[in-house]
N, C-alpha and C positions, 0 to 999 in steps of 0.2 A: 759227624758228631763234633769236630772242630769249631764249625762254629756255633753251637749250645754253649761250649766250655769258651769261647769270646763272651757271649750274652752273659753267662755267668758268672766270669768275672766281672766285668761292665753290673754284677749285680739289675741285671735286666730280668729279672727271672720269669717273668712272665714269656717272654720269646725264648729265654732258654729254654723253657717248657716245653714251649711248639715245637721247637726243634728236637728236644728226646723224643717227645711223643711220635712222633713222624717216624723215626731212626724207629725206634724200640718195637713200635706196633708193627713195623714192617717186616721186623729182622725177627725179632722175640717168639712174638705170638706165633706167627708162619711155621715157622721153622720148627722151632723146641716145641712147642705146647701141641699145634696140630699133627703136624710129622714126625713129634719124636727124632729129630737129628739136632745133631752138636755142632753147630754151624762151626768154621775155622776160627771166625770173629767173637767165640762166644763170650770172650773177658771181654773183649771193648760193649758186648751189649749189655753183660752187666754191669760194668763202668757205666756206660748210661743211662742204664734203670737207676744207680744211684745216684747221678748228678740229679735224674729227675725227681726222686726221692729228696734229694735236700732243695730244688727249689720249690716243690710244693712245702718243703720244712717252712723254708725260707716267707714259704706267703702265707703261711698258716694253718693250710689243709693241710693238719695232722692226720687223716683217716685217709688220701689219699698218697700220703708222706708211705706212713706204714706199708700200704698193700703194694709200694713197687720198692721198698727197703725189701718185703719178703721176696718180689720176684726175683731181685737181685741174689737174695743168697738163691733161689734155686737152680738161677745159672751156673753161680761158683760151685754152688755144691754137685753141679753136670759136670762142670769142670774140673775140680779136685776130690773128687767124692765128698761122702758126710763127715769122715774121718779127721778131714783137715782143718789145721787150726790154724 
């Protein structure tokens, strides 16, 4: 994920893109959504669903912005329950 958040800063958003994409599909989907398990990593993956979420901000794809802002609360909300604020 280190280097998406290089690209990111570098406002390169377009490869920081590639880069969550690759991290997040691998780690996210797999794991949580298929298996139902709370990987160890699971704030860094939702750190990265939302770095990916701001650079699709950032490019304009607002409708793909939103749908990985939400995957990311669903991590946190794996993570801390729904309780937390």
């Amino acid at each position: 994920m280190s280097l998406g958040n290089v690209y990111f800063d570098k406002r390169d958003f377009h490869n920081a893109k590639k880069t969550y994409e690759r991290y997040t599909i691998s780690e996210w989907r797999s794991l949580i959504i298929k298996k139902n398990v709370l990987p160890a990593d699971a704030l860094e993956i939702g750190e990265a669903l939302t770095y990916l979420a701001n650079c699709y901000k950032s490019l304009k794809e607002y409708n793909d912005a939103i749908k990985h802002y939400d995957e990311a609360i669903e991590v946190f909300r794996a993570c801390y329950g729904n309780d937390h604020n």
